[in-house]
C-alpha positions as CSV (number, residue, x, y, z in Angstrom):
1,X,-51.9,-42.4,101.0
2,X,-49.7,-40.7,97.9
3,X,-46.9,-41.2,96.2
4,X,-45.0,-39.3,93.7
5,X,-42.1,-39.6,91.8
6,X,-40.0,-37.7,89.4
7,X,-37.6,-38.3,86.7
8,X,-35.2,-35.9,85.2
9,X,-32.5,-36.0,82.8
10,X,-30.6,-32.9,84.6
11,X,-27.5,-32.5,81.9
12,X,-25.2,-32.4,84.8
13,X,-26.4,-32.0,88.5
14,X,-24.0,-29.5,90.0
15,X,-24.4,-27.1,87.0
16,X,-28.0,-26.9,87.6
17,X,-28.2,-27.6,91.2
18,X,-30.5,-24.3,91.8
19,X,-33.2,-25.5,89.3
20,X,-33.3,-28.5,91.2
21,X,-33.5,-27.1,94.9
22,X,-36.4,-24.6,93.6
23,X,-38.3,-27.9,91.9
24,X,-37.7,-29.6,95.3
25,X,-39.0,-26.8,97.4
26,X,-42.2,-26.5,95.1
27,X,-43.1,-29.9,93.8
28,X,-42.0,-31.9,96.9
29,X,-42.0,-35.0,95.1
30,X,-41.3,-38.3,97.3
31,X,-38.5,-39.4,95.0
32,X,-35.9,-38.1,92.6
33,X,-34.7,-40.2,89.5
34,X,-31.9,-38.0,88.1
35,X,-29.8,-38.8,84.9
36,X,-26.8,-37.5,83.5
37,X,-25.4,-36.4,86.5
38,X,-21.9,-36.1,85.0
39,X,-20.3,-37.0,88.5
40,X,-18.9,-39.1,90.6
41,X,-20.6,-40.7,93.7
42,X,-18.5,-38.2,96.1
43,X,-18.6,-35.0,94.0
44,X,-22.9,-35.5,93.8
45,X,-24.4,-32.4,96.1
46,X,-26.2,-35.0,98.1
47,X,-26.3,-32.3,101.5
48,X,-27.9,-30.1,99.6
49,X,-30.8,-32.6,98.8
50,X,-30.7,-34.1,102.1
51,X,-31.2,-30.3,103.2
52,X,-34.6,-30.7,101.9
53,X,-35.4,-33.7,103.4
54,X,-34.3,-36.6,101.1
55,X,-32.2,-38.6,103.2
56,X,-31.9,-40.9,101.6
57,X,-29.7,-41.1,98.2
58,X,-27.9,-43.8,95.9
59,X,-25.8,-43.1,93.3
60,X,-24.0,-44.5,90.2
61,X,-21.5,-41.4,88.6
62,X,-19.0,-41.5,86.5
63,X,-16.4,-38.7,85.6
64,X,-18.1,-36.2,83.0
65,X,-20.1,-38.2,81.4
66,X,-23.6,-40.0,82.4
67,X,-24.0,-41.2,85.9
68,X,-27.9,-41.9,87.4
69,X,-29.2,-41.1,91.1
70,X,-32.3,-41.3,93.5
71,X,-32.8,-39.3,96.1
72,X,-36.3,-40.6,98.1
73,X,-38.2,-39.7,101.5
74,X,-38.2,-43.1,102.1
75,X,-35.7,-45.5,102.8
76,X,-33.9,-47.4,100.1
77,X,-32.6,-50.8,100.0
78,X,-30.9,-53.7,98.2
79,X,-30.0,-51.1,95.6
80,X,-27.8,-52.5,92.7
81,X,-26.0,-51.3,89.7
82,X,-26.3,-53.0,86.2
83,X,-23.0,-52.7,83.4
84,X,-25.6,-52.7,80.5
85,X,-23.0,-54.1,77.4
86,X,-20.3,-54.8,79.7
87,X,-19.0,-51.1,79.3
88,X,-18.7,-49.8,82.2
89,X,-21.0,-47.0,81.9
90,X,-23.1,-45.4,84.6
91,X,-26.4,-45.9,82.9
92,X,-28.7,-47.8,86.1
93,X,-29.5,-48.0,89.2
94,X,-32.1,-49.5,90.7
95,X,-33.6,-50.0,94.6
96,X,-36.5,-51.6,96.9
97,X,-38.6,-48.8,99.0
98,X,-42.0,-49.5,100.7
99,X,-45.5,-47.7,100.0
100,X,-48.4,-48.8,101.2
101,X,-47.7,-52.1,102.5
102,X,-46.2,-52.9,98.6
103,X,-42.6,-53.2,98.0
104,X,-42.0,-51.5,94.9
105,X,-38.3,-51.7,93.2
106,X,-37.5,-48.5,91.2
107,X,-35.1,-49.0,88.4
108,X,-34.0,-45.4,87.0
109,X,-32.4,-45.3,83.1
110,X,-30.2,-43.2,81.1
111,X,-29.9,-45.3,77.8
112,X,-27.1,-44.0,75.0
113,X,-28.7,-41.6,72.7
114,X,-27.1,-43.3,70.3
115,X,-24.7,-40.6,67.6
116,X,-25.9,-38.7,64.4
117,X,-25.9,-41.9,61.6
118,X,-28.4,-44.7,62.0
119,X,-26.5,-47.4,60.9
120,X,-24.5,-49.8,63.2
121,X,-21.8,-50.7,60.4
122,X,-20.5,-46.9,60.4
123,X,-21.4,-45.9,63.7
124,X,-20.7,-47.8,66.9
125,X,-22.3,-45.5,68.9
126,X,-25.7,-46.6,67.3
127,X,-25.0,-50.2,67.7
128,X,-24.2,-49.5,71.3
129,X,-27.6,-48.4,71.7
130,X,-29.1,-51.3,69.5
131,X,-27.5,-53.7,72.1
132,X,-28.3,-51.6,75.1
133,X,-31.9,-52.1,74.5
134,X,-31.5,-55.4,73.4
135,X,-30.2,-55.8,77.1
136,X,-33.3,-54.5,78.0
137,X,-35.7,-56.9,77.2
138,X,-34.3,-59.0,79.9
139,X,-35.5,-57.0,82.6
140,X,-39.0,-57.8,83.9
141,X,-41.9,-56.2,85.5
142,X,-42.5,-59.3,87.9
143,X,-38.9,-60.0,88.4
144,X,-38.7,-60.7,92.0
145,X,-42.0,-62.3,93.8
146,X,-43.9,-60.2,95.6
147,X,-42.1,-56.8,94.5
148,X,-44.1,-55.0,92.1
149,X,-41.7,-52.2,89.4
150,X,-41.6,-49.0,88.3
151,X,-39.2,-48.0,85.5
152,X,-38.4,-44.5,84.8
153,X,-35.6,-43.0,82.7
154,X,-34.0,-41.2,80.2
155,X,-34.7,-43.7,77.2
156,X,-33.3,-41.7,74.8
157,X,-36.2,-43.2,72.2
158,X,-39.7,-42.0,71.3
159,X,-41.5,-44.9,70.3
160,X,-44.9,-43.8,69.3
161,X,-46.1,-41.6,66.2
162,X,-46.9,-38.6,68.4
163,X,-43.7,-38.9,70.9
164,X,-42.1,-36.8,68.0
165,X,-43.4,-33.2,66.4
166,X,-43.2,-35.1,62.5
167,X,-43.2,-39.2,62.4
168,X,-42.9,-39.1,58.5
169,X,-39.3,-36.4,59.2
170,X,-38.4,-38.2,62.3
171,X,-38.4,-42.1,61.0
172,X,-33.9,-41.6,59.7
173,X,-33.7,-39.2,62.9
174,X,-32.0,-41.5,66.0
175,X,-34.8,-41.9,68.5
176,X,-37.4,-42.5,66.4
177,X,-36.4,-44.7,63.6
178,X,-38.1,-48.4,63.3
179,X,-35.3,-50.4,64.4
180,X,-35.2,-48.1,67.9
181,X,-38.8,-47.6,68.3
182,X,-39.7,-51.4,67.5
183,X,-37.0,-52.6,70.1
184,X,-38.3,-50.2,73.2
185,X,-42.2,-51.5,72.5
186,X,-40.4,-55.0,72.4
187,X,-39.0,-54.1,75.8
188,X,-42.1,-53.1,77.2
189,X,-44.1,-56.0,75.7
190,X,-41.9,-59.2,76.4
191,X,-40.7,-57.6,80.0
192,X,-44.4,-57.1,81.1
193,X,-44.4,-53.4,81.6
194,X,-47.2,-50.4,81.0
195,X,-46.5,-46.9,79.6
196,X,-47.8,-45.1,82.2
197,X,-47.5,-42.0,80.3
198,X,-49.7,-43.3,77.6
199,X,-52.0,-44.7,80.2
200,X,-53.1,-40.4,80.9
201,X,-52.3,-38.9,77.4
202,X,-54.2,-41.1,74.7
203,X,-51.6,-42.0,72.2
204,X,-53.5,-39.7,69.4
205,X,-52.3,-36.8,71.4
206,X,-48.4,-35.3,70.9
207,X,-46.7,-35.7,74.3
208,X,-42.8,-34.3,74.7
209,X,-40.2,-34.3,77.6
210,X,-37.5,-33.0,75.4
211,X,-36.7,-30.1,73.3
212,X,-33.0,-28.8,71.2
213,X,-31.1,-26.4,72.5
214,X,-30.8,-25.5,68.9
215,X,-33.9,-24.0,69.3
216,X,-33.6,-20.7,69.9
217,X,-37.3,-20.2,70.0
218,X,-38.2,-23.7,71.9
219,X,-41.6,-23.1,72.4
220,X,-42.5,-21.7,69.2
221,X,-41.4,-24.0,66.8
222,X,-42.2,-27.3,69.3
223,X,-40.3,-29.5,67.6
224,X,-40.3,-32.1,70.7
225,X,-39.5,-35.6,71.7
226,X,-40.9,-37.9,74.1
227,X,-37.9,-39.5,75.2
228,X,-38.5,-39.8,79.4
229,X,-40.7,-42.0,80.4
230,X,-42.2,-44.2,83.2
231,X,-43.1,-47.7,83.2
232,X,-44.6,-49.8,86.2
233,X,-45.8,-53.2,86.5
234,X,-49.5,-54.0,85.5
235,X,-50.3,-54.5,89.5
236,X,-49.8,-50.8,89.6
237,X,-51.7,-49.6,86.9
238,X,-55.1,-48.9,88.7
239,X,-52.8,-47.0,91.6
240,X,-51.6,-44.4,88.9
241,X,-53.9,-40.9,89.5
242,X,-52.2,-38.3,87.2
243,X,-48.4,-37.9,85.0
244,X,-47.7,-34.3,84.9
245,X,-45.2,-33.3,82.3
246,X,-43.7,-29.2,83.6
247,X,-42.8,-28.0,80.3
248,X,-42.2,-24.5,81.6
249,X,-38.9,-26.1,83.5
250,X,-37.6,-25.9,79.7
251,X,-37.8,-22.5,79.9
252,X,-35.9,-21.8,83.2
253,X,-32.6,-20.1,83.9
254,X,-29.5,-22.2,82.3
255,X,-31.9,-25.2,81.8
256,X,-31.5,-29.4,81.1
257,X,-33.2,-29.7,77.3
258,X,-35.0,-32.3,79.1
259,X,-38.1,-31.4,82.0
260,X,-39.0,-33.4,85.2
261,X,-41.9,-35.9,84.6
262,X,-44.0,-36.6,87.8
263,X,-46.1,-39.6,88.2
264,X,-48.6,-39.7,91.0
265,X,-50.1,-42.6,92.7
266,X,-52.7,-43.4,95.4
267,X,-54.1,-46.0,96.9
């Protein structure tokens, strides 16, 4: 018995609605962890996923800016909605489905990216992100008895040396300096999780989700980040069979800078 699942920061989910359908039609994942949806709730093209057999959809939007979703082949329940910071941002979502005989919650993350300047006292933006994080550490793998966790997202940080295409340039760059990188390995460490990315691609090996748009030649010059990820709870580290990273998505018509990570379990 498989499972798959996907996470994609889409950069707005009716804009690129057709690169979605045609990843749907050919990867067929079992669920959908979108972020940045830039919608709200009722303006999300959920018949056009349910067209393709994912009935079954939750979603936390907001007007133009953020907003998460999953769309799954299985049912979803006791779904619930965290205001990381007190905000009000769309930036979580989370729900219970069943695989296996295992109830898994999936929690599904677009964390602030966090402005241009480093530095809290000059931009708030930074702080926000400083605090979101510090949210974060909260939140833990073994939360609820019984339930084991998988944690996938948009992190907006790239914590390890080769998540980035230069650790020595990327270190006053936001998503890769210490203060960032130190707090998302905190997350993971006191909250019990494991990178499951890491887990595939050894950690002395460069690994990116995300490339500029400033770019013009992307693929060329690779100057990637790794700033999706997936995270699961230790109980399902030996379930994990492969993390596929579809770097060519970068390259499709009017495309997210961001491509669709799939991890893939069995039992």
């Amino acid at each position: 018995m498989t499972l798959s699942i996907t996470t994609w920061n889409i950069n707005s989910v009716r804009l690129r609605l057709p690169i979605v359908e045609d990843f749907l039609k050919s990867a067929a994942p079992d669920i959908l962890c979108l972020q940045e949806i830039k919608c709200q709730n009722d303006e999300f093209p959920a018949d056009a996923l349910k067209a393709l057999g994912y009935d079954n959809i939750i979603i936390h939007g907001q007007k133009g800016y953020h907003g998460v979703a999953i769309a799954s082949r299985f049912p979803l329940t006791e779904d619930h909605r965290q205001d990381f910071c007190g905000v009000g941002d769309a930036r979580h979502i989370s729900a219970i489905f069943e695989w296996g005989g295992r109830r898994i919650r999936i929690h599904n993350f677009y964390v602030p990216a966090g402005g241009d300047e480093p530095d809290r006292a000059v931009n708030p933006k930074f702080g926000h992100k400083l605090d979101f994080i510090g949210e974060m550490r909260d939140l833990k793998a073994d939360a609820e008895p019984g339930v084991s966790a998988i944690l996938v997202g948009d992190l907006n940080i790239a914590p390890l040396e080769n998540d980035v295409w230069s650790h020595k340039k990327m270190l006053k760059i936001i998503s890769h300096t210490p203060i960032e990188t130190e707090g998302l390995l905190e997350v993971m460490r006191e909250g019990g999780w494991i990178d499951l990315m890491r887990e595939q691609v050894p950690e002395d090996q460069k690994l990116y989700t995300w490339w500029s748009y400033r770019a013009k030649d992307w693929s060329g010059v690779d100057k990637g980040r790794r700033l999706d990820h997936v995270w699961s709870s230790p109980d399902l580290k030996d379930n994990l069979r492969s993390i596929e990273v579809l770097r060519e998505a970068r390259g499709w018509d009017r495309p997210s800078d961001h491509v669709p990570v799939t991890a893939r379990f069995s039992l």
